[in-house]
MMTF fields as JSON, N, C-alpha, C and O atoms, coordinates in Angstrom:
{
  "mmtfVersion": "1.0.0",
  "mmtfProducer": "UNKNOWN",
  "numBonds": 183,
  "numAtoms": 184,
  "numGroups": 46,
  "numChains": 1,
  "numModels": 1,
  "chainsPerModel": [1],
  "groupsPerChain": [46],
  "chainIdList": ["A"],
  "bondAtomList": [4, 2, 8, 6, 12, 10, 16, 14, 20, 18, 24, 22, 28, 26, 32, 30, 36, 34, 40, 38, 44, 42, 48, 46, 52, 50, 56, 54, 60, 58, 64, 62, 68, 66, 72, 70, 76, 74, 80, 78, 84, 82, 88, 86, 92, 90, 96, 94, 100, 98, 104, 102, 108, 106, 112, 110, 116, 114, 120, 118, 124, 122, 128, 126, 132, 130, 136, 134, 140, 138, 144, 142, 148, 146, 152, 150, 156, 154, 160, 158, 164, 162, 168, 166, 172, 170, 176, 174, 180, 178],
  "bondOrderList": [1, 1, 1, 1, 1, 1, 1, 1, 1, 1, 1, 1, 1, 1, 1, 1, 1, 1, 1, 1, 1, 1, 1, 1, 1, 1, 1, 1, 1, 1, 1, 1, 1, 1, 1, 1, 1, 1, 1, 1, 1, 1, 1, 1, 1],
  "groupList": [{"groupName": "UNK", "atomNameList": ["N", "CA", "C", "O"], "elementList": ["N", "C", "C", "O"], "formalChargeList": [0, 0, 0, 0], "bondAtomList": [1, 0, 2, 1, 3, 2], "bondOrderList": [1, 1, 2], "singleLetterCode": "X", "chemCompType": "L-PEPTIDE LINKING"}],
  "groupTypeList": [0, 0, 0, 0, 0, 0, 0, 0, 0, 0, 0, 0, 0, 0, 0, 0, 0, 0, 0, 0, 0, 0, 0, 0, 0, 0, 0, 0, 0, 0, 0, 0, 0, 0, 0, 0, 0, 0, 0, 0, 0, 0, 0, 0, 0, 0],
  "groupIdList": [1, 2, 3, 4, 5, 6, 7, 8, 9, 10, 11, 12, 13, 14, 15, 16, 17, 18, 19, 20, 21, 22, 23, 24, 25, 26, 27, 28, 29, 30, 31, 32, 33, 34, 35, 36, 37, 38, 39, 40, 41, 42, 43, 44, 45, 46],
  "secStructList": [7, 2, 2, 2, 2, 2, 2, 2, 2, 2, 2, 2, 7, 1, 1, 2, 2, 2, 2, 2, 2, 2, 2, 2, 2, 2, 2, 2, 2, 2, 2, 2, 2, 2, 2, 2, 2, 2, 2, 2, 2, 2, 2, 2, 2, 7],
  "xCoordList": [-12.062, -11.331, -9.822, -8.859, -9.949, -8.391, -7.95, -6.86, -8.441, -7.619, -7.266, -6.289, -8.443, -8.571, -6.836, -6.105, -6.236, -5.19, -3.977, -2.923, -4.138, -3.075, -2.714, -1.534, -3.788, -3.596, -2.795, -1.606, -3.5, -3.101, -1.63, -0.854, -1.149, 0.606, 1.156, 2.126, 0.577, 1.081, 1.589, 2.721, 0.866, 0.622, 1.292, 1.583, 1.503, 2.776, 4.118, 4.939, 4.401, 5.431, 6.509, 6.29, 7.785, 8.357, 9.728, 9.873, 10.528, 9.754, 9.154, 9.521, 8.138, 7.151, 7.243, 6.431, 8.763, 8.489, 8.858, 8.7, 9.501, 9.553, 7.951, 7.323, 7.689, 6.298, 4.998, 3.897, 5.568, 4.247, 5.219, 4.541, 6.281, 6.647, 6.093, 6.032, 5.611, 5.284, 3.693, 3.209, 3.113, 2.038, 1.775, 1.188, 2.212, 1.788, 2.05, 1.778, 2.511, 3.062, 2.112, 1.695, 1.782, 0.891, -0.898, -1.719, -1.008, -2.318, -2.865, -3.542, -2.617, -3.751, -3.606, -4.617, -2.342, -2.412, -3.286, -3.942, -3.285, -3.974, -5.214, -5.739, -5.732, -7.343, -7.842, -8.705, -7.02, -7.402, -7.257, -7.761, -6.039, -6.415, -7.835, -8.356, -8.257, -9.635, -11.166, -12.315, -10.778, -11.546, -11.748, -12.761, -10.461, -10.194, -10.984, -11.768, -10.572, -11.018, -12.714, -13.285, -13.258, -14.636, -15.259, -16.059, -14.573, -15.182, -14.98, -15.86, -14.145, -14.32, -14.625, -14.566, -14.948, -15.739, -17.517, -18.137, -17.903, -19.533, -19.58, -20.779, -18.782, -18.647, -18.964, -20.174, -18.103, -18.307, -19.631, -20.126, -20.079, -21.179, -22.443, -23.199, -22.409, -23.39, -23.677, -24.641],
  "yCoordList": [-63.3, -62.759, -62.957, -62.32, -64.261, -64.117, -63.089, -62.555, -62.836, -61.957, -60.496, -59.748, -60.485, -59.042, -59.424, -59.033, -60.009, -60.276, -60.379, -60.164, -60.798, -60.843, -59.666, -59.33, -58.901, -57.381, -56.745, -56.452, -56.545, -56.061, -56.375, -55.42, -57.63, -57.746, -56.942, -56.234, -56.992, -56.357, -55.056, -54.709, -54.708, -53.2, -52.555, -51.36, -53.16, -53.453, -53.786, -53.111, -54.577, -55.108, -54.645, -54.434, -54.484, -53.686, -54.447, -55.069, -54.451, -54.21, -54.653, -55.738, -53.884, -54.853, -56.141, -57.064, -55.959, -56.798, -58.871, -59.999, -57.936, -59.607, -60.004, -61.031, -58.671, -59.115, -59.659, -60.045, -59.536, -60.311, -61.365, -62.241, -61.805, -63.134, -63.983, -65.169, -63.574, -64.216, -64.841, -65.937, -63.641, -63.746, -64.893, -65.909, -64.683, -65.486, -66.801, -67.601, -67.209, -68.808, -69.38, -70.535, -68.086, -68.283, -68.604, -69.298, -67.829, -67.908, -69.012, -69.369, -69.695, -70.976, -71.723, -72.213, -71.794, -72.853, -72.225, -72.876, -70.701, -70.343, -70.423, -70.622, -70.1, -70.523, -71.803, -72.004, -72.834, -74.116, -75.093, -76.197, -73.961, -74.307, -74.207, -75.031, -72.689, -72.265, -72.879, -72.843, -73.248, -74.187, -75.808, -76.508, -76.07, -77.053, -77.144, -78.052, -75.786, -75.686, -75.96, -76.709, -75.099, -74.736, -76.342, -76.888, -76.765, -78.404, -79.127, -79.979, -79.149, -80.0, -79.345, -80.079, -78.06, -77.485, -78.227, -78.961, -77.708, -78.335, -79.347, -79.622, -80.538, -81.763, -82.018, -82.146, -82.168, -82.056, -81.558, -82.106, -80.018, -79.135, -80.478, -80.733, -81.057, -81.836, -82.817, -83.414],
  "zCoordList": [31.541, 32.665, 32.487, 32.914, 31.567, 31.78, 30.716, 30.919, 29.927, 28.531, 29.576, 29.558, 30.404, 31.273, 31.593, 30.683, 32.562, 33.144, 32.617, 33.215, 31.182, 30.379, 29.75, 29.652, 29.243, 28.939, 29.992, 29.858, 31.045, 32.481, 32.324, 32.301, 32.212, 31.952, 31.15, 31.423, 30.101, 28.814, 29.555, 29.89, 29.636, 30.143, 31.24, 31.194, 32.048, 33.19, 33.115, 33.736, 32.553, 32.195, 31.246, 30.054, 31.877, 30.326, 30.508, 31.56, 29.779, 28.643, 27.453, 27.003, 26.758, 26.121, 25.463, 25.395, 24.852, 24.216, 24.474, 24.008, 25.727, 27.223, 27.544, 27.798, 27.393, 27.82, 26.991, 27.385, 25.68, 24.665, 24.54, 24.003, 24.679, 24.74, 25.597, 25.274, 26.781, 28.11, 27.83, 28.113, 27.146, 27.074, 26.26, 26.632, 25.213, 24.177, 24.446, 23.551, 25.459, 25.836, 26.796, 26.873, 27.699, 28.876, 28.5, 29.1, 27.354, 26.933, 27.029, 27.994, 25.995, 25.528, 27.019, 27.522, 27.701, 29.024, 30.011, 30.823, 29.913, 30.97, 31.452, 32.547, 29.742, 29.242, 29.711, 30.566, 28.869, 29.19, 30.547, 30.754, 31.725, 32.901, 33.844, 34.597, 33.421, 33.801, 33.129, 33.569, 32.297, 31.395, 31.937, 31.958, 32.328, 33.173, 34.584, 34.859, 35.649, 36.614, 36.794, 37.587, 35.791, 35.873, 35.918, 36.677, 34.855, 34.598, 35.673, 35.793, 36.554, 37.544, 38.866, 39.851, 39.046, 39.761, 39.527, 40.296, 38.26, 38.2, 38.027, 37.967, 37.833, 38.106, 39.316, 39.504, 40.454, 41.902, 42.858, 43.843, 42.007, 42.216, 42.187, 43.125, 41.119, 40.748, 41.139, 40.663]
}
């Protein structure tokens, strides 16, 4: 879902090439926030 969202920037954003800068910084943190989240979501769940 997140790649969905980051494309979605890409794609919006101009111009482009501000915008694969953004991306590319945002990625791995973004991932590993939601990665983050989930884990202490079913932690709690449990």
């Amino acid at each position: 879902m997140e790649s969905i969202h980051l494309l979605l920037a890409l794609a919006i954003l101009k111009p482009y090439s501000q915008a694969l800068i953004v991306v590319e910084e945002l990625t791995v943190l973004v991932i590993v926030a939601n990665a983050m989240g989930v884990f202490i979501f079913s932690f709690f769940k449990s």
